[in-house]
C-alpha positions, 0 to 999 in steps of 0.5 A: 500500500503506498501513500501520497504525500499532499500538496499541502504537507510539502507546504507545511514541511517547507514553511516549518523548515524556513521558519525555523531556519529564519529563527536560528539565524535571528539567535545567531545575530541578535541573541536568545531573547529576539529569538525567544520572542519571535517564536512567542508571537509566533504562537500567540498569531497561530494558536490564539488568533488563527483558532479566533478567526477560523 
């Protein structure tokens, strides 16, 4: 049995990965806390106002 991977999970995979990349480079050149902040607000948008307007 094979599985297809949808487009939309190549989407997340890419998204997540430059993401995550973008925050390393953030805590190379401004520090811990830019990088910490960064990912605070990240998920204040995506769990607190994403579920709010979905």
């Amino acid at each position: 049995m094979s599985q297809s991977i949808a487009p939309i999970d190549g989407f997340v995979a890419i998204s997540v990965f430059a993401f995550n990349l973008f925050q390393l480079l953030m805590f190379r050149r401004h520090g811990f806390v830019s990088m910490y902040l960064m990912r605070f607000i990240y998920y204040l948008l995506w769990h607190i106002a994403w579920d709010y307007f979905r």
